[in-house]
C-alpha positions in Angstrom: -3.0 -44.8 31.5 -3.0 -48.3 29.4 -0.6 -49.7 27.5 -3.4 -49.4 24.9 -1.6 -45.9 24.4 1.5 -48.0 22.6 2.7 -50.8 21.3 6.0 -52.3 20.9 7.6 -53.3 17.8 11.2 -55.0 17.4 13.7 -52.6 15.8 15.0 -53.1 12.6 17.8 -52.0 10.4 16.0 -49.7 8.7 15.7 -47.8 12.1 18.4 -45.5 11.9 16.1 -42.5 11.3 15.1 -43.1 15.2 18.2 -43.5 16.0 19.1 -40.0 14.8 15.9 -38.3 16.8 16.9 -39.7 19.8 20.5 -38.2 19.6 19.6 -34.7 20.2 21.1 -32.4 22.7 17.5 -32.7 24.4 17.2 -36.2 24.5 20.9 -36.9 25.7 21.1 -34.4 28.4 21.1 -36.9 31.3 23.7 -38.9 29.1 26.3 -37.1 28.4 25.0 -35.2 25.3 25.1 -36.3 21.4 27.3 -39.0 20.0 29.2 -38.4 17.1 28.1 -40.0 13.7 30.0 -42.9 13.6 29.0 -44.1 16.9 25.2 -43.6 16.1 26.1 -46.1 13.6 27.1 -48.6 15.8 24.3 -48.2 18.1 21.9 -48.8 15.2 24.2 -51.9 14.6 23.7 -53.3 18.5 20.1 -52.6 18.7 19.4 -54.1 15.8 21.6 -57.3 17.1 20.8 -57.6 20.6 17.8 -59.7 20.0 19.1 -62.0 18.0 21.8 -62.1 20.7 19.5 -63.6 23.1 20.7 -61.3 25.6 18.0 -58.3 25.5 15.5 -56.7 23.6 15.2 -53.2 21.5 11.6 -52.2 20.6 10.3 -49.0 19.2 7.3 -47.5 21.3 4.8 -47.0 18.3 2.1 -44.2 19.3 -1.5 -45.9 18.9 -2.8 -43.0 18.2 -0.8 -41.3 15.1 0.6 -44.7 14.1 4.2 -43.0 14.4 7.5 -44.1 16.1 7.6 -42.0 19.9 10.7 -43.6 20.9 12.5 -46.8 22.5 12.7 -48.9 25.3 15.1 -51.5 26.0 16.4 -54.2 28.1 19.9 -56.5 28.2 21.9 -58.5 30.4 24.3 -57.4 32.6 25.7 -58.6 36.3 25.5 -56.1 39.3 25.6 -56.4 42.4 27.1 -60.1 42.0 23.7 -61.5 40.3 22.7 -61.9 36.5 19.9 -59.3 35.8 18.2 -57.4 33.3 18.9 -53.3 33.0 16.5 -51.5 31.3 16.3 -48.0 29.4 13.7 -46.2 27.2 13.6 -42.5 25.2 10.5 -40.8 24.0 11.2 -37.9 21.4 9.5 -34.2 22.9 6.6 -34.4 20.6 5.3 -37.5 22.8 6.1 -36.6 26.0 3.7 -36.3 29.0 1.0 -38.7 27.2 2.0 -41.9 29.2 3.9 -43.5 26.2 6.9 -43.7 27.9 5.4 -45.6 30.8 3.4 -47.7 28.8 6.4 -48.8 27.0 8.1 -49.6 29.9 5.1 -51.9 31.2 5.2 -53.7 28.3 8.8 -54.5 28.3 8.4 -55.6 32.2 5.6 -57.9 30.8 8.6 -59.1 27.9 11.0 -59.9 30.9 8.8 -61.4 33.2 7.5 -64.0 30.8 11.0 -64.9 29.5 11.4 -65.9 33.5 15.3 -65.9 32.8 16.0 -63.0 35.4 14.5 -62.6 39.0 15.6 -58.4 38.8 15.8 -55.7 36.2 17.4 -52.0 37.2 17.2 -48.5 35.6 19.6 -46.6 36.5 18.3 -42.6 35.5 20.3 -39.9 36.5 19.5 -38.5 40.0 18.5 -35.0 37.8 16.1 -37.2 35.1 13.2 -36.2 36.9 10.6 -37.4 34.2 12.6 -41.2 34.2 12.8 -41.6 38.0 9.0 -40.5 38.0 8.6 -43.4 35.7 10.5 -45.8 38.3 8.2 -44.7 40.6 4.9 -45.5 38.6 5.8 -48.6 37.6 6.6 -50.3 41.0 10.7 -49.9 41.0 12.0 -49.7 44.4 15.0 -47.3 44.7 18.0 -48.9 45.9 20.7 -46.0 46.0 22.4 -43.6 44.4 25.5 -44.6 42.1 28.3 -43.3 39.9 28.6 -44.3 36.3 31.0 -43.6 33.6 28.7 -43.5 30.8 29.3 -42.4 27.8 33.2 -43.4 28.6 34.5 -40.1 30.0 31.6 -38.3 31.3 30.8 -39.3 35.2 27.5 -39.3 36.2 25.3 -40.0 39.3 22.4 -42.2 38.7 19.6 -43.5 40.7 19.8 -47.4 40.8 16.0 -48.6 40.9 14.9 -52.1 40.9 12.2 -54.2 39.7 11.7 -57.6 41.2 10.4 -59.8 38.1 8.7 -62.7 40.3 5.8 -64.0 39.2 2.5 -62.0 40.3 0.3 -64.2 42.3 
């Protein structure tokens, strides 16, 4: 696998169309399911904000090969564990799973981070029954940490792996 099979693109506000795909029952089972219309709204808002923010990054994974938007990976600020770090997340709609793309992306985002140099750490945090995601930690070097509950979406408790990624320089 290469991150030939992708590239990354910024997300835009004419990106709400994604938005939608990735807000399916299947691609929001480890999440919490669906969100409701107005709050895909304001996702679409955020992502297309957060770079301009400074704080983070939103790309579409573009498939190489059909030319077609597979999904998104993304990365923002946040403090855990008493230290400034990156967290990260990605998607990848069903009709592009199991090809690598996901990975790929999420190579390429490591790549974003580690040139920016602005945070030693980055963490994923799938849930412990993502199987695909935390198979991704795995591949791309994360080192799992422990288990941890979150509250995400606000009322739904769930147990996540927390993986991390140490961002220093390669030698």
């Amino acid at each position: 696998m290469t991150a030939a099979l992708v590239r990354l693109e910024p997300w835009a506000e004419s990106d709400l169309d994604l938005v939608e795909k990735l807000n399916t029952p299947a691609m929001t089972e480890h999440l919490g399911g669906p969100e409701p219309a107005g709050k895909v709204l304001e996702r679409q808002a955020r992502y297309a904000g957060l770079a301009a923010s400074g704080r983070g990054r939103v790309s579409k994974i573009i498939d190489v090969e059909s030319g077609h938007p597979a999904g998104s990976v993304a990365y923002w600020e946040r403090s855990w564990g008493g230290e400034e770090c990156y967290e990260m997340g990605w998607m990848v709609l069903p009709e592009f799973q199991g090809r690598g793309l996901a990975s790929a992306g999420v190579a390429m985002a490591l790549e974003q981070m580690r040139a920016e140099r602005k945070h030693r750490f980055v963490h994923a945090f799938p849930s412990v029954d993502n199987a695909p995601s935390n198979g991704i930690c795995r591949k791309a070097g994360f080192t799992l940490i422990d288990e941890v509950d979150f509250e995400y979406p606000p009322g739904h408790q769930m147990r996540c792996n927390d993986w991390r990624y140490d961002l220093a320089p390669i030698a």
